[in-house]
Phi, psi and omega in degrees: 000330189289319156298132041271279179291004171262325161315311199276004167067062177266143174276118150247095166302357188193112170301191166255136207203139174298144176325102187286158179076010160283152193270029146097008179251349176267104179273107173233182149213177168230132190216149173246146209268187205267329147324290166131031149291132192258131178270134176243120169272148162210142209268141184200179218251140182328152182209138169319331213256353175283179195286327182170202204222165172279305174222132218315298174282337184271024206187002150049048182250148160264134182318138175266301181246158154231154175196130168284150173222080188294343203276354157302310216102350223211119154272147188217135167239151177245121172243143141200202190263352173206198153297131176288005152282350197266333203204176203260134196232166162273156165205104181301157173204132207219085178290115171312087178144323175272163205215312201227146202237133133329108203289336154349313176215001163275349161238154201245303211263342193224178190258347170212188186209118181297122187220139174242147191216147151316335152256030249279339162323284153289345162295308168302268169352323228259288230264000177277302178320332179288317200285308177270024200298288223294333180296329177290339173269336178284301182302270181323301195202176167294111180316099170328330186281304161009289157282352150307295209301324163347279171322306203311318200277354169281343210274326195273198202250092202232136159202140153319121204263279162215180167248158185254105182201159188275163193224167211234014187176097174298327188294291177326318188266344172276299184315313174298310178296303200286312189256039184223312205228009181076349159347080175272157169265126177286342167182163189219154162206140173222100191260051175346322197259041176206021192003104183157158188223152177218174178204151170224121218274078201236183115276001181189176201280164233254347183291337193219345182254150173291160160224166170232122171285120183263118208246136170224124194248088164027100165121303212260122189250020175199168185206156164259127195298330196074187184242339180277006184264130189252313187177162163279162127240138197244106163290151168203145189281019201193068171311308181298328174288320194279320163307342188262333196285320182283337184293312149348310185256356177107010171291155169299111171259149178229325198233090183296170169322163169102150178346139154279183196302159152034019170221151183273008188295133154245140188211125196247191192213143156194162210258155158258202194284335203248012155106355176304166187238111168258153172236145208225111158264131143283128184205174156241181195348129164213130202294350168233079164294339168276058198292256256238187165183116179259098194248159186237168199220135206271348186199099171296327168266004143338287178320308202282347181300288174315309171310341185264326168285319183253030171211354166103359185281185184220145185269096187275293186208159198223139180220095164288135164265024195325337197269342181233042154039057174201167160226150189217155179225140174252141149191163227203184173251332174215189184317095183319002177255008189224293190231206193279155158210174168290159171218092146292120187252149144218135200259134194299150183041031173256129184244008189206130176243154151273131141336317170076157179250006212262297171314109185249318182159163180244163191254129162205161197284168174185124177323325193213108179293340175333262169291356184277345189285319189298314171302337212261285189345300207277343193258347177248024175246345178242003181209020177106212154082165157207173200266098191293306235236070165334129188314041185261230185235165182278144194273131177075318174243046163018033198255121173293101199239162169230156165244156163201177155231154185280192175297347187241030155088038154258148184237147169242163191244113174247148185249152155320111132353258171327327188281308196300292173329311170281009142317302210282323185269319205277342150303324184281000000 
């Protein structure tokens, strides 16, 4: 057992050796798992019995169970050699946030834990091994579970859900969006005892369309938009119609109608009441008319890195612009003529924006927040960002979410499929 965690590059404190001042037939050794808890091993003749393992691969226990509790704080997992009704089991507890425990108070009933193997040798080997895996691995090659795990966001069921941002007149921005831009409304809500109402916001029902959830805070009637938020973008097929229709209601046009520079596109920029920026594309027909959503960024190929890894996009296309000192990347899950996408800008030799408080996040969907969480973790120890949200379920509506922010403080909420569906009927 001792070659066994010293392969997995595991700390053996003590080799295997007979018990001294023993009569030379008790064989133990010690070794500590990567917390710096201590296993005292001992080699005996097979047992009904042993106690647990330090760590999952080197001591061959199996997960029984796993389970969250955000409204704790706390993830807790139960490992062993059996059911943990049949037999003595670990039960890991993971405090949202810590990372590192005084050994003082991190373990409550003992200073070790006695586990037995047939081998104390090779045992020793296992937890010595755990320890140096990733430097060793770092050197040779890319780790295979890693890279598996990679793979996972091309694999899953992803779509941009909505984006979320705040309005200073709820009432006021649905009446601009359903008649000014065509928009219906889709549900309304008022959650009095946590005081604020949102609404959402579509061209088609939230099941197959982005929406914008519109958030009203008790009170509060304006917000700052900031400078790192850029703009929606909305196609139509009648760009000049749809400006007169908002000039009508009192929008804001920043751009009249027509062509871009050195192009046949037509396109306009108008503010709604509360100072968001829409850019009004001419196309044709499209099952998403609500395409884009644009933010800017201190290092773009940072950006398209992160986005590819830790959520799984595709790089639709790149526009350097040098004469107007930006570069921009669209990217998605799918064809930007067909559904939403991100429009990442850098504007030269800006590495930092404010935020602003008005602008919050986008939603996007995933089979499993689990492992889409494990990814972001693994994508933001090599290119920034952290994880705001450990994965589990919403306190009162059990609907499963992760949170994060990328490298430059935007942040998305990927949601449970299946949870975001029942949400969705259960409100209907």
């Amino acid at each position: 057992m001792v070659e066994k965690i010293r392969a997995l590059g595991g700390t053996v404190t003590g080799e295997p050796a007979p018990v001294i001042g023993g009569s030379g037939t008790a064989i133990i050794a010690f070794v500590q798992d990567p917390d710096g808890y201590n296993f005292k091993i001992l080699e005996r003749a097979s047992t009904p019995e042993p106690l647990c393992q330090v760590m999952l691969h080197a001591l061959g226990m199996k997960l029984q169970r796993k389970f969250d509790r955000p409204e704790h704080k706390h993830s807790l997992a139960m490992i062993g050699y059996g059911d943990e009704f049949e037999t003595d089991v670990l039960e890991l507890t993971y405090n949202y946030g810590v990372t590192e425990y005084s050994k003082g108070n991190g373990y409550a009933q003992a200073i070790l834990v006695a586990i037995s193997t047939n081998d104390v040798y090779k045992s020793g080997e296992v937890v010595k091994l755990s320890n140096s895996f990733h430097l060793k691995m770092a050197e040779a090659a890319p780790v295979a579970p890693n890279a598996e795990l990679l793979e996972w966001p091309k694999k899953d069921k992803r779509r941009l859900l909505h984006a979320v941002y705040r309005v200073g007149d709820l009432d006021r921005t649905i009446k601009f969006y359903t008649e000014g831009f065509g928009m219906k409304l889709l549900r309304k809500r008022d959650i009095p005892e946590e005081k604020y109402s949102n609404a959402f916001l579509a061209f088609g029902p939230e099941e197959s369309n982005f929406a914008v959830e519109l958030t009203y805070n008790y009170g509060v009637t304006s917000y700052d938009i900031g400078a790192g938020f850029g703009h929606f973008g909305i196609a139509t097929q009648d760009v000049y119609k749809m400006v007169e229709n908002i000039r009508a209601l009192g929008g804001n046009v920043t751009r009249e109608p027509g062509p871009v520079k050195g192009g046949n596109s037509v396109i306009a920029f108008v503010k709604d009441p509360d100072g968001y920026i829409f850019e009004l594309i001419q196309r044709g027909p499209t099952p998403e008319p609500l395409c884009q959503v644009m933010l800017r960024v201190g290092d773009l190929d940072r950006s398209i890195k992160f986005y590819e890894k830790a959520l799984g996009m595709k790089l639709l296309r790149k526009i350097e612009r040098p004469e107007y000192k930006y570069t921009l990347a669209m990217i998605g899950y799918a064809d930007e003529y067909e559904t939403t996408v991100l429009e990442l800008t850098y504007n030269y030799g800006v590495t930092e924006y404010a935020k602003g408080n008005a602008y919050a996040q986008v939603a996007i969907s995933t089979d499993d927040v689990y492992k889409s969480a494990e990814v972001v973790d693994l994508v933001t120890q090599d290119l920034g960002g952290k994880i705001t949200r450990q994965p589990g379920p919403l306190p009162g509506i059990n609907t499963k979410i992760t949170a994060f922010l990328d490298p430059d403080g935007w942040k998305t909420v990927l949601v449970d499929n299946e949870d975001f569906l029942k949400e969705l009927h259960k409100e209907e």
